[in-house]
N, C-alpha and C positions, 0 to 999 in steps of 0.2 A: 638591370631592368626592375620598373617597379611591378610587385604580382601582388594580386587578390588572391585569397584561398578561402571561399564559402565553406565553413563548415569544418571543425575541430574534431573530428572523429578519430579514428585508425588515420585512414588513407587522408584525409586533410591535415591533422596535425604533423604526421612523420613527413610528406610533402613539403610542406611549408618550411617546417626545420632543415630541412633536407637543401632546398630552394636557395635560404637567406643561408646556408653554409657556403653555396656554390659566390657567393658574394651579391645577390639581388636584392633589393628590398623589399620584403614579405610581411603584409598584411592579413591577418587571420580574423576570419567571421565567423561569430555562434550567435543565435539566437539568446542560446541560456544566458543570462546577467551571473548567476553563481559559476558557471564552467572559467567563463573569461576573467570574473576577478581570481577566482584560480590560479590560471596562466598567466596572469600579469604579477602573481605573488610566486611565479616560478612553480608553483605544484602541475605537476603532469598526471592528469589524469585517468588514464591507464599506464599499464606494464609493458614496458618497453626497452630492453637493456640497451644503454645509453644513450637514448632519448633526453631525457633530464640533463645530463651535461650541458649535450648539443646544442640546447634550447638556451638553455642558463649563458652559454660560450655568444651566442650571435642577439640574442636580447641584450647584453652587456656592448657587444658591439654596434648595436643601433640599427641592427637588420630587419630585427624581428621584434614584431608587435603584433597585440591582440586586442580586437574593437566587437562592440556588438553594432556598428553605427555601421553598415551595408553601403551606403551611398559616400561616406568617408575614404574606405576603404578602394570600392570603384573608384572614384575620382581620381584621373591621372596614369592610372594604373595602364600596361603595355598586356595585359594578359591575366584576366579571371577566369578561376578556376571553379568547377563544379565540384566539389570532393563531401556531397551530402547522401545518406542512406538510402537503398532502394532495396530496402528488405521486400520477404514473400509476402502477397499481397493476399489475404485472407480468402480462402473461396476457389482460387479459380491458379494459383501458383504460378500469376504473371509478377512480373517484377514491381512494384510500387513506387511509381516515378513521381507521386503528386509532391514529394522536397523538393526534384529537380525540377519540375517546369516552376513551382514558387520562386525558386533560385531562379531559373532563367528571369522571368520576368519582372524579381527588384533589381536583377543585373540591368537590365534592360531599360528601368528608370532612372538607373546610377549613372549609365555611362554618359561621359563626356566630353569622350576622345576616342579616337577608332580605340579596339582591342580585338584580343582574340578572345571568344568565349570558348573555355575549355572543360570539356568533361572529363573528369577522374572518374566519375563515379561508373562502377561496371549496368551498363543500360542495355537494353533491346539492342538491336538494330532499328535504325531510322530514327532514334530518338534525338540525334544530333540535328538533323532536321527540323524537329519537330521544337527543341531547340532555340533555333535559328528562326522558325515562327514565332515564341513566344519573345523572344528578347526585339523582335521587329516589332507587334502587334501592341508592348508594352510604349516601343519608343520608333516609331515610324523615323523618322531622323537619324536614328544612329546608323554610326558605321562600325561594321563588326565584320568580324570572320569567325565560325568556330570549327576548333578540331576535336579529334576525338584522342585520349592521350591514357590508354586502359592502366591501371596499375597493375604491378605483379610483386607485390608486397609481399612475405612469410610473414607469421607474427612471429616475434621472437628473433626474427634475423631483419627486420626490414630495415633497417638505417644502412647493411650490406648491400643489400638487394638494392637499393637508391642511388647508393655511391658506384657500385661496380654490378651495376643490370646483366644480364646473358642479353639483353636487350632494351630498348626502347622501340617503343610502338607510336606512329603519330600519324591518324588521320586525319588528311588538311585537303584542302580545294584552296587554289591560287598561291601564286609568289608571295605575298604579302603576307599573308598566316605560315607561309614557310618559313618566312628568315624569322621570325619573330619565336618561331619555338624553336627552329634552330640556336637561336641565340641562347635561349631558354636553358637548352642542353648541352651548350659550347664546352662547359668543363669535362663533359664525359665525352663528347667527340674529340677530344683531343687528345685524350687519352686512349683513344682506338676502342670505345666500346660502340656496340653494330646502333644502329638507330635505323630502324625499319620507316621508311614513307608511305602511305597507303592511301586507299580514298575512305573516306568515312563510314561507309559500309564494312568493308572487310575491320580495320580497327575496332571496330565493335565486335566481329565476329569471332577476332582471334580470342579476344579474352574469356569469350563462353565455349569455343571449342577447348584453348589449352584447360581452362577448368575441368571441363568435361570429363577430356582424356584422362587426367591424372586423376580423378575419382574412378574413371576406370579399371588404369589399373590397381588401386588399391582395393577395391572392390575384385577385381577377376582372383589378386591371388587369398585373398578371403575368401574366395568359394575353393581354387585350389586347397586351402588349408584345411574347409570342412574335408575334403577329400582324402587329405592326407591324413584324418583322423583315423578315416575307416579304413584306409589300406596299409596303414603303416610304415606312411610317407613321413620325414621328416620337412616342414614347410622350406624351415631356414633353408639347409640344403638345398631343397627345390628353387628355391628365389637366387641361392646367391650363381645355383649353374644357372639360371634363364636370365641372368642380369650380366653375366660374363659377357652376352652376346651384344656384339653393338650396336645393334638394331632396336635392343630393347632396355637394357640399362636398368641398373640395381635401382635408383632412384624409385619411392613409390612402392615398393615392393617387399612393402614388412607388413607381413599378417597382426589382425588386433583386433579390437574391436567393433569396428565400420569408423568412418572419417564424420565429422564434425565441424565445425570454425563457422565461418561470418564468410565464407564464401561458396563453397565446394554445393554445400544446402542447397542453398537459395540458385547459384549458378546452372545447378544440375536442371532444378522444375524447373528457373525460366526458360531454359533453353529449350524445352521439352513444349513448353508452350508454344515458344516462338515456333518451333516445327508444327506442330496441332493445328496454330493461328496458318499457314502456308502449305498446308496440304502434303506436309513432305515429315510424316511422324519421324521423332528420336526414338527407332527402337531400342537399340545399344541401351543408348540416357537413358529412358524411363524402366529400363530394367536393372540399373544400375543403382536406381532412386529404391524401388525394390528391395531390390537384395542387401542394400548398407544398412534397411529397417531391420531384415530379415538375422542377419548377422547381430546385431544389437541386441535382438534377443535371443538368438543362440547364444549367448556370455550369460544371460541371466539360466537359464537353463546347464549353462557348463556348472556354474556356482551352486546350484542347486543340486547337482549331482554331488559334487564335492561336499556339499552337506549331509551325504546319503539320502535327496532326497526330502528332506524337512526342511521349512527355512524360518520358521517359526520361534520364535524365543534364541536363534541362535544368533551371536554376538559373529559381525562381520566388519572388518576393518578394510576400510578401502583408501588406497593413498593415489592419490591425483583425482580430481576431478574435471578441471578444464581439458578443451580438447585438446590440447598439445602444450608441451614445456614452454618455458621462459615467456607466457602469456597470462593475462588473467582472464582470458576472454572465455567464458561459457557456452555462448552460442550453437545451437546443436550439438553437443559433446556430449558422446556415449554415453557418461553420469546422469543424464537427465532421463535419460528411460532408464538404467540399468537402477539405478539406487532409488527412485520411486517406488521399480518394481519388490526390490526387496524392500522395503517397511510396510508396504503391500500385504506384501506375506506375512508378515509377522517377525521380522528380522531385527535385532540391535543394531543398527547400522552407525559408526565410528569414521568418521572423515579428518583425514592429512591433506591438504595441499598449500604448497608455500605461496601459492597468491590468490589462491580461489575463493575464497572464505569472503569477501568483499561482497562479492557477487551470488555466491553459492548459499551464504545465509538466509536469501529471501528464497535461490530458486530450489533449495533441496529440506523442504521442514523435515521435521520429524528424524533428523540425525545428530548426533554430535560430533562435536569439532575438539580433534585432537593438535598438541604443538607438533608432533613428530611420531614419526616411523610405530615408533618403538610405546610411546604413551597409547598411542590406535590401538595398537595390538596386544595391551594388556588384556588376560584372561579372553582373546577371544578364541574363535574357534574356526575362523580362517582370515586368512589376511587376502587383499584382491588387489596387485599392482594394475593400475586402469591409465595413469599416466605417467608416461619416461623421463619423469623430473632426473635428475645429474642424482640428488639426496637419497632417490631410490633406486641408482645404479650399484650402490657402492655399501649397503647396506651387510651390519653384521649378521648373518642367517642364524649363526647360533644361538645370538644374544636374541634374535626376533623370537624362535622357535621357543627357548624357556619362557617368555614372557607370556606366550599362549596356554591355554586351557586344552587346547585342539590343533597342534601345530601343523597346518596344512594353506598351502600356496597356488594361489587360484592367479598367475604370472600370464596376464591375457596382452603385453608386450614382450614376450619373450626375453627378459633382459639376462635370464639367470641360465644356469646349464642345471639340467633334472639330476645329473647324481651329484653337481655341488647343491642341489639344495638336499637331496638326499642324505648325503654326509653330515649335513647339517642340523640331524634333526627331526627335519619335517616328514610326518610317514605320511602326506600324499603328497603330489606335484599338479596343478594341470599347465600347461602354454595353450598356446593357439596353431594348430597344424602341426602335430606334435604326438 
């Protein structure tokens, strides 16, 4: 089948690659003139382990292309996709849909053959509708159908999550938009992975409750872990007996420093809206929005202590920046309040991360950027593990600890056990629920 993919991002670029592997021909649209000559020079513009291949593999094979021409791309095509941004919209924390109705409506003077119009992109409810007015309103004539088709992307794992889904989601109205994403997703149906049918409502809804949920529970057992500070609970413990149970499942369930990314964010306030907008408040969600602030700054205050107190002139090494491993992505992650707050103070602050520095140059001034582990943590006077890169699972404690001025472990992923860092060296520890 030939597919349009609006928009080179996260969720349109790994789509599309994802698509022309399953053997379709995939057409990819950006705006930007520099992104796409890019992509047609094979550079992948974010961090995505084996992305770059995948792309390199079905480009050589004649799958996959990259155009900023919108109405090229349309023309012909069995099924365009929406896969463009609906970050938090300033002010009022609804979703920011003004990409996607644009999208709707150059789709809408592109088309010139039925298709389906397909949203990737995570929207309201009703916005698939809404939609389906603009792509008519652009082009009275066409014939269209859209569905609603939510991603459930990890960063860092998403080319698995493509290939081998816990599911597919597809909200569709009529036969005719059926078989067509059906056909869409023939190599994973055959393969006996689930593909869920819905109507366009719910499809939209499941992608803002599963978000929801799982910022829940990462949020519930982060107040657990405050808890276990004061009584003498160990978290880990805590999580791995309440995760034994199959009702509730270990997944989700590692204390840290609150959740981050390009989704969980923005997911949480819109959804809270959408309840506000319909008279039916997200209390759960909007205390959830809450307390992941609230937690973000309980770490600057954990490291505070661990300073005795002062944060001033002391030299602070912190390794990971981004919200989660094998990403380069910033986006709300914990380093953006934690490490403002300390140069704030008066802090030397010393940054490690193996992809963040791209991004983290403009959004973190007033730090410096170390190659490793171990260069950070010269002469400081505490080191702050913040993200569970693989390079700081595995790290020599001893060698870290001499390197220091002040050998003390401010370990707000839990990766390490307190008497190996003990033995190690370091006369303080802290974790998280611990």
């Amino acid at each position: 089948m030939r597919i349009a993919m609006i928009g080179t991002g996260y969720v349109g670029l790994v789509s599309g690659v994802c698509f022309s592997d399953f053997g379709h021909e995939v057409v990819c649209v950006d705006k930007n003139p520099e992104k796409i000559e890019r992509l047609q020079a094979g550079e992948v513009p974010i961090y995505e382990p084996g992305l770059e291949a995948l792309m390199a593999k079905n480009v050589a094979a004649g799958r996959l292309s990259f155009t900023t021409d919108i109405a090229q791309a349309v023309a012909g095509a069995e099924a365009v996709f929406i896969a463009v941004g609906t970050p938090t919209r300033r002010g009022d924390g609804h979703a920011d849909l003004s990409y996607v109705m644009a999208a709707a409506e150059e789709i809408g003077r592109a088309l010139t053959n039925y298709a389906v119009v397909v949203t990737k992109s995570t929207v309201p409810v009703g916005t698939n509708r809404k939609v389906a007015e603009a792509v008519r309103a652009a082009n009275p004539g066409a014939v269209f159908d859209v569905a609603s088709n939510p991603e459930f992307l990890r960063e860092g794992a998403a080319i698995d999550d493509f290939m081998r889904p816990d599911r597919v989601v597809i909200g569709v109205e009529g036969d005719r938009a059926r078989k067509v994403m059906a056909e869409l997703y023939r190599p994973l149906s055959l393969r006996e992975f689930p593909v869920v049918y819905t109507g366009l409502e719910s499809a939209e809804m499941i992608k803002y409750a599963a978000n929801a949920f799982l910022a829940t529970k990462i949020t519930f057992i982060n107040e657990i872990a405050a808890l276990c500070e004061r009584v003498g609970a160990d978290v880990k413990a805590v999580a791995k007996g309440m995760g034994m149970d199959g009702r509730i499942g270990s997944k989700f369930l590692h204390a840290g420093p609150g959740y981050g990314g390009s989704c969980f964010p923005k997911d949480t306030k819109a959804l809270a809206r959408i309840g506000q907008d319909h008279a039916v408040p997200m209390q759960i969600v909007e205390t959830v929005i809450k307390v992941n602030e609230e937690v973000k700054r309980r770490m600057v205050a954990k490291i505070e202590d661990l300073c005795d107190g002062v944060l001033r002139d002391k030299t602070i090494a912190i390794l990971g920046v981004t919200f989660k491993p094998n990403t380069d992505d910033m986006r709300e992650a914990p380093s953006l309040t934690l490490v403002p707050a300390l140069v704030g103070a008066g802090a030397k602050v010393r940054v490690c991360d193996p992809q963040g520095k791209h991004e983290g140059e403009a959004l973190l001034p007033g730090v410096k950027w170390a190659d490793n582990a171990y260069q950070a943590a010269q002469g400081a006077d505490l080191v702050v593990i913040l993200t569970e890169w693989n390079e700081f699972r595995a790290l020599d404690l001893g060698r870290l600890a001499r390197k220091m001025a002040v050998p003390r472990l401010a370990d707000l992923r839990n990766i390490y056990d307190p008497a190996e860092v003990e033995a190690a060296g370091f006369e303080r520890y802290a974790g998280v629920g611990r």
